[in-house]
C-alpha positions in Angstrom: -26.7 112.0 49.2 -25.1 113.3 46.4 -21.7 111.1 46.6 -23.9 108.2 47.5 -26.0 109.4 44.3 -22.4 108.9 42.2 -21.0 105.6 43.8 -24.3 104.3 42.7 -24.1 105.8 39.1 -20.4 104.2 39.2 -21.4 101.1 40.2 -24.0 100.6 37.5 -21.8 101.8 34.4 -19.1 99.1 35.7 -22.2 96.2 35.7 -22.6 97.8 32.0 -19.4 97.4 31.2 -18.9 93.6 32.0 -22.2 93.0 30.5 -21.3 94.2 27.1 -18.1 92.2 27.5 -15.6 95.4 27.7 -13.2 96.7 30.2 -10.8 94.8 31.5 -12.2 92.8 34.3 -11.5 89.0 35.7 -11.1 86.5 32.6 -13.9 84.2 31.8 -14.6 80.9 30.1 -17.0 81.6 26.6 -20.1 79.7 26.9 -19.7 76.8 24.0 -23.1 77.1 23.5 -22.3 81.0 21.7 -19.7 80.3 20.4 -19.9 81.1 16.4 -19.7 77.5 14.1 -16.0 77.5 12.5 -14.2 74.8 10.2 -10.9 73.8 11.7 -8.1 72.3 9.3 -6.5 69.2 9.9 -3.3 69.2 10.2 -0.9 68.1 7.3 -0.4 64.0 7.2 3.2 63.2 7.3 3.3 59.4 5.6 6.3 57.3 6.6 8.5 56.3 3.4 7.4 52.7 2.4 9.9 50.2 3.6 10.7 46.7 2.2 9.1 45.2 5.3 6.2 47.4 4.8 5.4 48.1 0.8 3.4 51.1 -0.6 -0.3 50.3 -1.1 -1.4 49.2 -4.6 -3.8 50.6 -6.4 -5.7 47.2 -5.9 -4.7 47.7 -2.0 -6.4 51.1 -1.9 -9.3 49.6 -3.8 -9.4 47.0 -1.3 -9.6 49.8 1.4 -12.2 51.4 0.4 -14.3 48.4 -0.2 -13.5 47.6 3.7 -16.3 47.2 6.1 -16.2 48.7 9.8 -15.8 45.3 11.4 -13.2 43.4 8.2 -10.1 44.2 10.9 -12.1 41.4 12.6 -12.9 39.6 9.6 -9.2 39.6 8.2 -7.7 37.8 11.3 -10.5 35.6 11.6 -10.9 33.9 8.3 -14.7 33.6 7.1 -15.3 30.0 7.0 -19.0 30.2 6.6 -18.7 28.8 3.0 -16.2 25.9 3.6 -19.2 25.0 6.4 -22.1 25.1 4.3 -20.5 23.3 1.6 -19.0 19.7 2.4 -15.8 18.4 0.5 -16.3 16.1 -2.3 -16.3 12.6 -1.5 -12.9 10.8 -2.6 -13.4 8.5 -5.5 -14.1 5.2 -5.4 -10.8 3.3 -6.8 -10.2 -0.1 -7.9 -6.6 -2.5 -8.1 -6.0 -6.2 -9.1 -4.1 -8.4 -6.8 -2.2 -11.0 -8.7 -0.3 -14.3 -7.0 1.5 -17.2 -8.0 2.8 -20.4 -5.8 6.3 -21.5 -5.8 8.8 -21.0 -8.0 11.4 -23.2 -7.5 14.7 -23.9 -9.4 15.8 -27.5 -9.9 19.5 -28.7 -11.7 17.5 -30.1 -15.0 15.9 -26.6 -15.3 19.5 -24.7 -15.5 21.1 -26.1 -19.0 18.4 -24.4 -20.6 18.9 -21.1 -19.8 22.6 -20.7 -20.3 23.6 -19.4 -23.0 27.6 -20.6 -24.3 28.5 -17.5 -25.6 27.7 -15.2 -22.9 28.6 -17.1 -20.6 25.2 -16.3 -18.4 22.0 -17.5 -17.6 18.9 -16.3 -18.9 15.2 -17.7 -17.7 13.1 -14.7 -19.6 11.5 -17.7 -21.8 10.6 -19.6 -18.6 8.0 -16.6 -17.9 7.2 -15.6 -21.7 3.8 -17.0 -21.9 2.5 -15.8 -18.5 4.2 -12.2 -19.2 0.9 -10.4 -20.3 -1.3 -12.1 -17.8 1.2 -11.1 -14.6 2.4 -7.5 -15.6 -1.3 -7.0 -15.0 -1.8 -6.9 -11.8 -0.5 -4.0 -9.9 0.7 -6.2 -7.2 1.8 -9.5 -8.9 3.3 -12.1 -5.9 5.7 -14.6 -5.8 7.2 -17.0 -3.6 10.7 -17.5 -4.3 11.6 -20.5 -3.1 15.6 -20.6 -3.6 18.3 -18.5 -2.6 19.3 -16.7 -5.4 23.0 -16.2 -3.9 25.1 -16.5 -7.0 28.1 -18.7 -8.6 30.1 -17.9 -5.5 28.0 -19.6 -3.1 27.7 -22.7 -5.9 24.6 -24.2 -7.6 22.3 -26.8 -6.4 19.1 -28.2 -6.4 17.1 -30.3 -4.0 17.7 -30.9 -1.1 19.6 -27.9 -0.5 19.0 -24.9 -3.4 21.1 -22.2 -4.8 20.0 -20.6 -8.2 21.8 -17.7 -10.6 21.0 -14.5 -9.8 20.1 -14.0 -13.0 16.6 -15.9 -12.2 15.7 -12.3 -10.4 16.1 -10.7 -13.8 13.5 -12.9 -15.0 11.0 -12.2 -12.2 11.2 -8.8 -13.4 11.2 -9.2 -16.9 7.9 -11.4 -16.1 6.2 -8.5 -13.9 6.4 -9.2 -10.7 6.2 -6.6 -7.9 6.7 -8.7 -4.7 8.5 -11.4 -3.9 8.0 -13.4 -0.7 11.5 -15.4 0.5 9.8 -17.2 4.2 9.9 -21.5 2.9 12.1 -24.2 4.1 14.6 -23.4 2.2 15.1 -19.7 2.8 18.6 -21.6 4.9 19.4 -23.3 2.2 22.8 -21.2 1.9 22.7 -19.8 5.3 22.8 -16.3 6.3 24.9 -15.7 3.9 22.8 -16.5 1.0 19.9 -14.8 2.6 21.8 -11.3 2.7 22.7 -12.2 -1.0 19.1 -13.4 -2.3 17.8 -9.4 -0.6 20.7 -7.7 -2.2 19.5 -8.9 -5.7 16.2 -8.1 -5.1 16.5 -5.1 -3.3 18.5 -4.0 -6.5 15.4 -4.9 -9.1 13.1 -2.7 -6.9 11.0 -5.9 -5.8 9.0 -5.3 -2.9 9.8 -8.0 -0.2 8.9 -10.1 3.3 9.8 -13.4 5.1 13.6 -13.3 5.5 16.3 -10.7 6.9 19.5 -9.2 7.0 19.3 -7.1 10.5 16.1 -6.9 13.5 15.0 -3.6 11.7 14.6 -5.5 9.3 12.4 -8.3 10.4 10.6 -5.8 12.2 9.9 -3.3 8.7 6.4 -2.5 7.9 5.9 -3.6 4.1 3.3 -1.4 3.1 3.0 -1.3 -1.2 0.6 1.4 -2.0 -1.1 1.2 -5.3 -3.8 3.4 -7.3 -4.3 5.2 -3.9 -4.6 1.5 -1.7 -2.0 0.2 0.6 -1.5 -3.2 1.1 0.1 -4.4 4.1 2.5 -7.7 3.4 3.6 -10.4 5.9 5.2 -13.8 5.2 5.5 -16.3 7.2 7.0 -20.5 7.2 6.5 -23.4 8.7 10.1 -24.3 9.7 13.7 -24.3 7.6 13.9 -28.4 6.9 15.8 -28.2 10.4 18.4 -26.1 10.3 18.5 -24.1 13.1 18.2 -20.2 12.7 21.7 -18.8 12.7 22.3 -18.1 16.7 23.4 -14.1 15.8 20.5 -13.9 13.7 17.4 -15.2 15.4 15.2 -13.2 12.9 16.8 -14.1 9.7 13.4 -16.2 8.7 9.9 -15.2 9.6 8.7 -18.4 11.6 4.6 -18.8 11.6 3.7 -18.0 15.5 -0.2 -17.2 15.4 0.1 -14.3 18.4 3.1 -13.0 16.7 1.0 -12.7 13.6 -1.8 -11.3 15.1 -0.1 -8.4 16.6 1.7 -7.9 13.1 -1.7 -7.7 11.6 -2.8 -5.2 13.9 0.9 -2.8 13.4 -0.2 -3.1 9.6 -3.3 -1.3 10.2 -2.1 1.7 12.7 -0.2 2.2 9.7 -2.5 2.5 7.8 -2.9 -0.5 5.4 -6.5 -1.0 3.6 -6.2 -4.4 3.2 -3.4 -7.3 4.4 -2.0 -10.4 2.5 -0.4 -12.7 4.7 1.8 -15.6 2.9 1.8 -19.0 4.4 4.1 -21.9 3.5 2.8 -24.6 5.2 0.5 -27.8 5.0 1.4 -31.1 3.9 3.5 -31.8 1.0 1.2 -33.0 -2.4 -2.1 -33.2 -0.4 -4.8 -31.6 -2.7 -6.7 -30.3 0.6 -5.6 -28.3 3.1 -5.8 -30.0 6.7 -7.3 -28.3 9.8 -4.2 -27.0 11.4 -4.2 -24.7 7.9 -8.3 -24.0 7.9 -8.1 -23.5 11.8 -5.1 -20.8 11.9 -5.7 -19.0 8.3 -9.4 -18.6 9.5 -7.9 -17.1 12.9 -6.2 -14.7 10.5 -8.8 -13.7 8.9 -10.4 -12.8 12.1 -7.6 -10.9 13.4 -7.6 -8.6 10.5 -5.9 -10.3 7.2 -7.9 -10.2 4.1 -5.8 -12.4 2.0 -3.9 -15.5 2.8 -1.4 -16.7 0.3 -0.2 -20.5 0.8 2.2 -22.5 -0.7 4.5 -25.6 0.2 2.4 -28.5 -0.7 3.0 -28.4 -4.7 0.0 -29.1 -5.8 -3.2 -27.2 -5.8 -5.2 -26.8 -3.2 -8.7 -25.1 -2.6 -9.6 -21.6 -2.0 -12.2 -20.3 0.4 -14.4 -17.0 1.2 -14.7 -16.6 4.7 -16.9 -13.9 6.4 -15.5 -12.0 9.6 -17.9 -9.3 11.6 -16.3 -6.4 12.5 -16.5 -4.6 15.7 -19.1 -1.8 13.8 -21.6 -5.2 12.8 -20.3 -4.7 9.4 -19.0 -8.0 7.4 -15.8 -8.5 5.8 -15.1 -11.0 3.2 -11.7 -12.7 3.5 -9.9 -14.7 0.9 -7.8 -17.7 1.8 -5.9 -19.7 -0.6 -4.7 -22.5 0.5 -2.1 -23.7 -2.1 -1.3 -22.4 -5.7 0.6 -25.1 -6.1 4.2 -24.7 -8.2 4.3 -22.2 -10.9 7.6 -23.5 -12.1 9.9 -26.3 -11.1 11.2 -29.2 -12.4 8.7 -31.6 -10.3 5.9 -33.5 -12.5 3.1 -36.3 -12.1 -0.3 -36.4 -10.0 -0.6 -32.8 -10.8 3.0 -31.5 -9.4 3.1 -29.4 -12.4 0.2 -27.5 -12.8 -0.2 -24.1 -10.5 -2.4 -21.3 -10.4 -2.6 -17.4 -10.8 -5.0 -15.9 -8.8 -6.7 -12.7 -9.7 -8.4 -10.4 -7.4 -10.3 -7.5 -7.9 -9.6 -4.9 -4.6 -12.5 -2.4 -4.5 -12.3 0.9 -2.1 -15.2 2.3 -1.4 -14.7 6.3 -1.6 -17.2 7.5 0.1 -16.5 4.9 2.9 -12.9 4.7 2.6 -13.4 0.7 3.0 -11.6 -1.7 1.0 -13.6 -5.2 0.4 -12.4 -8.3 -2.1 -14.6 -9.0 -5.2 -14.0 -10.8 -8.2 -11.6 -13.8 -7.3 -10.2 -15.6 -10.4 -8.5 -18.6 -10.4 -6.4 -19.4 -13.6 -4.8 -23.0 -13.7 -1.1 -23.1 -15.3 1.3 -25.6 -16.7 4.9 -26.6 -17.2 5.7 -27.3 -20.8 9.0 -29.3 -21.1 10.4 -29.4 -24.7 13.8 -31.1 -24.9 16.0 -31.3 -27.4 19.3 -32.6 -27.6 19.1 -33.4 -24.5 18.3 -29.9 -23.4 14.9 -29.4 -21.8 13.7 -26.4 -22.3 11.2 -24.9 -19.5 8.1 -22.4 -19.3 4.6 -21.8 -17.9 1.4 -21.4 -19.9 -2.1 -20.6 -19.1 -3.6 -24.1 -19.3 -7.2 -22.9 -20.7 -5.7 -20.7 -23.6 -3.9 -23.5 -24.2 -6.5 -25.8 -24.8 -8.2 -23.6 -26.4 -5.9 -22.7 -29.2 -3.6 -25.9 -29.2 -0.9 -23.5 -29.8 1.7 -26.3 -28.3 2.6 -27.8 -31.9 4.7 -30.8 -30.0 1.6 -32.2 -28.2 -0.6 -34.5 -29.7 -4.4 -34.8 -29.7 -3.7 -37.2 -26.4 -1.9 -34.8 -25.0 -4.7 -32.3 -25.1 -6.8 -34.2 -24.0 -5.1 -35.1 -21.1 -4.5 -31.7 -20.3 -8.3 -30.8 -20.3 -8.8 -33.4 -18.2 -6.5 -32.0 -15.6 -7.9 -28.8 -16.0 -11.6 -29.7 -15.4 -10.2 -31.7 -12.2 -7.8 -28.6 -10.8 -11.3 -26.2 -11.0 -13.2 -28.9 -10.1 -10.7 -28.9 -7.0 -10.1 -25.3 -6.5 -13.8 -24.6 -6.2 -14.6 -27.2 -3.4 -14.8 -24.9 -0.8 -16.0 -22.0 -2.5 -19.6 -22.2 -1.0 -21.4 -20.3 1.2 -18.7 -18.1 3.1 -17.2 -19.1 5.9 -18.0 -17.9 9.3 -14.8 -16.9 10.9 -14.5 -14.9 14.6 -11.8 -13.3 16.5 
């Protein structure tokens, strides 16, 4: 009993012992949950050096920071684009450009004498254009059909039936305020390839924009596209035939040769390129008819249709009508169309039942901002004259606005008869011009 008495006694001073946590029994995990609340340090941060590739903060960095929301990782490589959603971009403006033309200008032997000047040996036709100088340097596309070589001395001067003129009649084009010149006529073979790659190299080095003739396929086959005031106009230029002479056989393209499906599908390359609005030029009709004939209504109309907004015609030296023409487009909206169908010859040496009197053509191109469309408004036809003066038996040459004329007599050489003459003529050309201007047109593709 009495050992039994002490193993008991033993046993419960050991269950004491662990109880109280002393002696050196097995080792066991702390409850958390009595575990006295302590304040652990962090450990010291050990920040990089900054690098080139990755710079030390800024204090406009760190202010950045701070100012972060949980989720602007997120943000950061997502830009927000709530705002640029809610609020739509301004509408482009709505711009406006005038579109200025002129018929043929043509350079006969009794027009060079003139211009040359003894001393210097050169020609100069500045005073041909004088007159017309403030009306044309207007129009931020002003168009002429140039219809002469310009090759040069070396290729030797002529006029009808075969032309050659001084390069020096480029100059003058310049001088006048022309932007464009159109070379596709009967006699863009005049001088033959040759003076074709001569005629572009002089107007290539004036800056002139130009169609109708060329030097290489590429070429022929260039978009013209002249953009102005924030509109591009697409240019094409076309003729009727070269008088017969055959197309050089190395150089099939050398003149742009009116083909009504290869016009169309020019039309439509000038608008995947992004061309507002298109001016074809035409030379063709009948020589000194004053109305165009239906194989001119029937394939400018077709034009019109396929996309052109302007047709430009010469070749019949004298004056023909002009009509609006209206073409719905594949949205139901209506386009208004513009064909001229001859502006006669600005300058040349030609005269009698009305061979030398012309037309400038003024035309307001409108595009609509919000629309991005561009429509024609404001056509203005301005009749023009050719005012010989000869003296010792020189003639001198140049154009003049025939209303302002009238109107201020300013040409001291002509009599009261010869006024009056001349606003007869100009009551008959508007009389003329205007005969088709009616109600529009209805032209379809």
């Amino acid at each position: 009993m009495h050992k039994r008495t002490i193993s008991l006694l033993g046993l419960l001073v050991l269950a004491l012992l662990l109880l109280t946590g002393c002696g050196s029994g097995p080792h066991l995990e702390p409850d958390p949950g009595n575990q006295p609340e302590t304040v652990q340090e962090p450990a010291p941060e050990v920040k990089p050096p900054p690098s080139e590739a990755e710079p030390a903060p800024t204090p406009e960095d760190a202010g950045d920071a701070a100012n972060q929301s949980p989720n602007d990782d997120a943000n950061l490589s997502q830009p927000d684009n709530q705002d640029a959603e809610s609020t739509p971009p301004a509408p482009e403006k709505s711009v406006d450009a005038l579109w200025v033309a002129v018929g043929d200008i043509m350079m006969h032997m009794p027009q060079l004498p003139g211009a040359y000047n003894e001393k210097t040996k050169k020609y100069n036709f500045e005073h041909f254009f004088k007159p017309m100088k403030p009306i044309l340097e207007q129009g931020d596309w002003t168009l002429a059909n140039l219809e002469t070589p310009i090759a040069g001395k070396s290729l030797g001067y002529s006029g009808y039936p075969r032309f050659n003129a001084p390069t020096e009649l480029g100059d003058a084009l310049k001088y006048a305020g022309f932007t464009t010149v159109t070379t596709a006529n009967n006699h863009a073979l005049d001088r033959g390839a040759k003076g074709i790659a001569l005629t572009l190299q002089k107007l290539d080095e004036l800056g002139f924009e130009t169609k109708g003739t060329a030097r290489s396929r590429a070429e022929a086959e260039r978009i013209v596209i002249a953009k102005r005031k924030g509109i591009a106009m697409g240019l094409l230029a076309y003729t009727y035939g070269t008088n017969g002479i055959p197309l050089p056989k190395d150089q099939p393209y050398a003149v742009s040769l009116i083909d009504e499906a290869k016009i169309i599908s020019d039309i439509k390359k000038l608008r995947q390129a992004g061309s507002d609005f298109i001016t074809v030029v035409l030379h063709f009709g009948i020589e000194y008819q004053t109305q165009p004939n239906d194989v001119q209504k029937n394939l400018a109309r077709k034009l019109i249709a396929a996309g052109a907004d302007i047709i430009a015609g010469s070749h019949p030296h004298v004056v023909q009508p002009y009509e609006i023409v209206e073409a719905t487009e594949p949205d139901g909206s209506v386009r208004k169309g513009l064909i001229i169908y001859s502006m006669g010859n600005f300058i040349s040496n030609q005269r009698g039942d009305s061979k030398d009197y012309g037309v400038v053509y003024r035309v307001n191109i409108h595009k609509d901002g919000p629309t991005g469309k561009t429509s024609i408004q404001n056509v203005e036809a301005l009749p023009t004259w050719v005012h010989r003066v000869t003296s010792k038996g020189v003639t001198n040459y140049n154009v003049v606005p025939l209303q302002q004329v009238i109107a201020s007599k300013s040409l001291k050489d002509l009599s009261g008869a010869d006024y009056s003459t001349l606003k007869q003529m100009y009551n008959q050309l508007m009389k003329r011009l205007k005969s088709m201007s009616g109600r529009p047109f209805q032209v379809t593709s």
